[in-house]
N, C-alpha and C positions, 0 to 999 in steps of 0.2 A: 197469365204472363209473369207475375210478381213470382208464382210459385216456382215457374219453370226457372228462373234466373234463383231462388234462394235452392231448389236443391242442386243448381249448375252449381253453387260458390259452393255447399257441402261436399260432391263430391269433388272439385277443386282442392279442396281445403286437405280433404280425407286422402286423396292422392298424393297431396304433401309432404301429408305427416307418417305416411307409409316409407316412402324413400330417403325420408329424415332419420326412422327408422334404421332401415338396414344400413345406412352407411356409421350408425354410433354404436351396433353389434359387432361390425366387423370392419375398425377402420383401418388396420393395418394387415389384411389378409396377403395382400398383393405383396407384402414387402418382410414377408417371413420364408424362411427355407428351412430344409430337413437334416438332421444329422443322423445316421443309422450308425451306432456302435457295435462294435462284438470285442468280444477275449478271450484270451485265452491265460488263464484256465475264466471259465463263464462267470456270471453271477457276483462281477465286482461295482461297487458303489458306485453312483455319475454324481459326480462334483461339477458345477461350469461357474468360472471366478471366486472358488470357496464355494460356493452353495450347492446344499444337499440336494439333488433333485430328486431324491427318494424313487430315485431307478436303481435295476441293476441291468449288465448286459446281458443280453444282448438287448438293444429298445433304439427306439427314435427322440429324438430331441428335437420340439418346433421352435424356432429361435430368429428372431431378428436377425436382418440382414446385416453383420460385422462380424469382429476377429473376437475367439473366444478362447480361453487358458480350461481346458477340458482335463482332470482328471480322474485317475481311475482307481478306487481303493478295493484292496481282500488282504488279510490274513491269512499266509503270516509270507505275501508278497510285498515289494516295494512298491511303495505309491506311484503312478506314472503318469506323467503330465504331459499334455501335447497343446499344439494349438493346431485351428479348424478357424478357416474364415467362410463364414457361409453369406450364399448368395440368396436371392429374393426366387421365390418358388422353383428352386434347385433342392435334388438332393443328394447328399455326398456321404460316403460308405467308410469308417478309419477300423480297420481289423486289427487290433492293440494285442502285442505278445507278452505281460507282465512279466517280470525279472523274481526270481525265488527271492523272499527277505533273507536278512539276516548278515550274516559274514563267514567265509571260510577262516576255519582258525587254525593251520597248519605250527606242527613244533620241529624242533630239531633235536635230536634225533624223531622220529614221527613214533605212533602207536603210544602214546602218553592218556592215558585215562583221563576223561574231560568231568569234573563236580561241578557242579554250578549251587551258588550261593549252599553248599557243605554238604548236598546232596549227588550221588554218582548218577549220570547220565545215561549210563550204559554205551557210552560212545567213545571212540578212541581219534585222535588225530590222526590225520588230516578229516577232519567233518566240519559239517555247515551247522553254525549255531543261529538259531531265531529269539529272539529275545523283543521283545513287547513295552511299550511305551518307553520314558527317556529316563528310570530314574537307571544308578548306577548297581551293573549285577560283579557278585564275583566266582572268577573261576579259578580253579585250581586243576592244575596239570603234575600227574602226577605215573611215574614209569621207574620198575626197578632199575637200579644202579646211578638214580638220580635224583637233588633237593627237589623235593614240592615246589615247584613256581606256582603264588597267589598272586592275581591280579584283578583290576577293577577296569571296567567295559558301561561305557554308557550308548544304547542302542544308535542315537543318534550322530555321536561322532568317532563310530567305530572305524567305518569306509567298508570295502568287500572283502580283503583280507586281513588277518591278523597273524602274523611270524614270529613265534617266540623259541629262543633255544633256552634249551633248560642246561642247568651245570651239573655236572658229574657230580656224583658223591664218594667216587672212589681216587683214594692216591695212594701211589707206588711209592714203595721206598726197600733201600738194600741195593744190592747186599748186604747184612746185617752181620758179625761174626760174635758170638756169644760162646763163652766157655765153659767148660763143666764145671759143676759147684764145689767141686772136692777143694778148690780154692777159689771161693768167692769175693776177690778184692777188686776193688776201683778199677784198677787197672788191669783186669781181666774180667768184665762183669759177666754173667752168668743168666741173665734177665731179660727180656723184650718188652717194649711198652709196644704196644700194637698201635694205638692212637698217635704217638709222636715217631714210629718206628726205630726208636734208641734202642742202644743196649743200657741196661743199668744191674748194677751190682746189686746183691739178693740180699746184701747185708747191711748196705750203705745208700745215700742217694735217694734217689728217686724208688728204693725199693716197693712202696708201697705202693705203687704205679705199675710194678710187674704184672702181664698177664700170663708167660709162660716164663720156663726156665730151664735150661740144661745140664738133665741130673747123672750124674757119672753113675749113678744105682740103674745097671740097665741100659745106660744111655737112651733115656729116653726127654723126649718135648713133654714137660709135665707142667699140668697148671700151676699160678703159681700158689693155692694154697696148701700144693703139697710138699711146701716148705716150711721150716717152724716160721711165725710170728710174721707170714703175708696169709692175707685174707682175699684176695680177687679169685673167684674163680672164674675157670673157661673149660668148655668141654670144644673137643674135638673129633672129626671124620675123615677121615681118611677118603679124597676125589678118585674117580676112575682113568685120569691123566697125567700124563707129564706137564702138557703144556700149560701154563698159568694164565696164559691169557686167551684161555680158550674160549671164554666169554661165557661158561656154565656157572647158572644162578647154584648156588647153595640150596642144597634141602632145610628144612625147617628142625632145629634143632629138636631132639625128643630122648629118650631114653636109654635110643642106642647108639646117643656120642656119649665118645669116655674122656678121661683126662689125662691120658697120655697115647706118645704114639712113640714107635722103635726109630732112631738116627737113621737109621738106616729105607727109610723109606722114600722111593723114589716119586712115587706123586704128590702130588699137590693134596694140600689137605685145608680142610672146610676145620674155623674154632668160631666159636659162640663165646663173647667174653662176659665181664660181670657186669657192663653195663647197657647189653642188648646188641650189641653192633656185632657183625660177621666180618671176620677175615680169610682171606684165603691165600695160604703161605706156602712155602716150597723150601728143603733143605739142597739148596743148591750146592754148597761145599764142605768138605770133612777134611781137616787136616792136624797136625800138632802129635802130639802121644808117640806112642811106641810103634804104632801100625793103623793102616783106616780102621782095623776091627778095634783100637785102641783108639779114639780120635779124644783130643783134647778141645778141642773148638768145633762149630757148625757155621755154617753161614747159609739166611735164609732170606731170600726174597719173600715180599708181602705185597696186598694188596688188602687196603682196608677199606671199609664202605663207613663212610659220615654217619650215614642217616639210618638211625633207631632200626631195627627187626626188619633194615631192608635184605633181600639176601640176594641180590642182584651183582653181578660184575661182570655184566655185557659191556662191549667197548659204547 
C-alpha cells in the first residue's frame, strides 16, 4: 500500500513538472502574430524600432502583439519606414515599393556636364545623383558658353530636387566704330579691346589693351601686334554666317587662323586673343573716306566669352 501511494505522489509530482515545463518554453505563443514583408526592388534590410533584424525581404517577422516603426534599407534607395500594428496569431502582408536615392539635380539652361568632387561623371543634367553617407560632396556644372558653377551637397539635406541656373559667360557689346590707323588719335582711335568692347587709340591710351586694329594697309581687322610697339596677339577665322547670334560654338583655334581678315567681310568671324578667350565679331558698318571701297571707319558688333578656352556662344 505504502508503495502504491509513493509511486501515485511520483507520478503526481512528474506530471507537474511536465506542464510547468511547457508553459516556461512557450509563455507567450498565443500573444505573437506574423509580419510577411516584400519589396520592391527585393533583398532590402528589416530594421523594427532601429534594430537590425538581420533579414532581408522578402521574410516573416514573429513579433508581439503592438504597433511597430518597421523599416526598410538598400543602396543606393531611400530608407523607408512604415508602421505595422500586429495582432496575436494574425498574419499581415505590407508589399513596400522603395523610392530611387539620391536627388535629381536639374540646371538652367540643362545638358551642363555633372564632376563630382573634380572628377567627370559622364552624366549631363537633368540626372539623378546618388551620393552615400552625410559628409559634404562637391559638384561642378559645367556647359560651353557658361561660368563653371561649384557647389557643395550634403546627402542628407539635399531633398529630391536640386535647381541650379548657371551664368552666361558671354557679353554683347557695340556697335563699336574704329578708324583706320593712317590717323591714330584719341579721337579717332583705331583699336578694340575685346574684353571691355572699347575702341582705344593704337598709340595712346589703353593701347596696350588692344587685341585688333584697323589697318588702312589693305583694309584689313589686323592683330594687334601687327602694329609697331603692341604685343597682344589674336588670330582669326572667318564663320560660315551672317547671323551672330546664331548660337555656333567656335572651332578650336589651330594653325589655319590668321591674323587678319579683309573690311570687307560679311560674316561673322571667330578671334582667339592673347589671353585664351574667343570672340565672335561681325563688321556691321563702313562708312567715312572717299567711297565704301575707301572706308575711313568700321563698326563691329561682338560677343565675347569670359571664360578661359571656352568656345561656346549658344544663347
Amino acid at each position: 500500500m505504502l508503495k502504491r501511494l509513493l509511486l501515485s505522489s511520483i507520478l503526481i509530482a512528474a506530471g507537474f513538472f511536465y506542464t510547468g515545463c511547457d508553459e516556461t518554453n512557450n509563455p507567450v505563443t498565443a500573444n505573437k502574430g506574423k509580419v510577411f514583408i516584400t519589396s520592391t526592388p527585393s533583398a532590402a534590410q528589416i530594421f523594427v524600432n532601429g534594430v537590425n533584424q538581420s533579414k532581408v525581404t522578402p521574410d516573416t517577422l514573429s513579433l508581439d502583439a503592438g504597433t511597430y516603426q518597421i523599416t526598410l534599407k538598400k543602396s543606393p534607395f531611400k530608407d523607408t519606414t512604415f508602421s505595422v500594428t500586429v495582432t496575436a496569431n494574425q498574419t499581415i502582408t505590407r508589399a513596400i515599393t522603395m523610392s530611387e536615392g539620391g536627388f535629381v539635380l536639374v540646371s538652367t539652361p540643362s545638358g551642363a556636364a555633372i564632376a563630382l568632387d573634380g572628377s567627370n561623371t559622364g552624366f549631363s543634367t537633368p540626372a539623378r545623383v546618388t551620393l552615400a553617407g552625410t559628409s559634404n560632396f562637391t559638384i561642378t556644372l559645367t556647359k560651353e558658353g557658361y561660368m563653371d558653377t561649384t557647389f557643395t551637397v550634403n546627402p542628407s539635406t539635399v531633398g529630391d530636387t536640386l535647381k541650379i541656373t548657371l551664368t552666361s559667360a558671354l557679353v554683347t557689346y557695340g556697335p563699336v566704330k574704329i578708324y583706320e590707323s593712317a590717323a591714330p588719335l584719341a579721337s579717332q582711335p583705331s583699336g578694340l579691346i575685346f574684353k571691355t568692347g572699347q575702341a582705344s587709340s593704337i598709340s595712346s591710351g589703353n593701347r596696350l589693351l588692344v587685341d585688333v586694329w584697323y589697318s588702312t594697309a589693305g583694309y584689313l581687322i589686323a592683330s594687334a601686334d601687327q602694329w609697331s610697339g603692341l604685343s597682344r596677339v589674336t588670330y582669326m577665322k572667318v564663320g560660315g554666317s551672317t547671323n551672330l547670334s546664331d548660337g555656333v560654338a567656335s572651332s578650336t583655334k589651330d594653325n589655319s587662323w590668321v591674323k587678319s581678315v579683309a573690311d570687307t567681310q560679311n560674316n561673322y568671324i571667330f578671334a582667339y586673343d592673347n589671353d585664351g578667350n574667343y570672340t565672335k565679331f561681325k563688321i556691321v558698318g563702313r562708312g567715312g573716306g572717299t567711297s565704301l571701297a575707301d572706308p575711313a571707319w568700321v563698326e563691329i558688333q561682338l560677343i565675347y566669352n569670359k571664360k578661359v578656352n571656352d568656345k561656346g556662344f549658344g544663347n
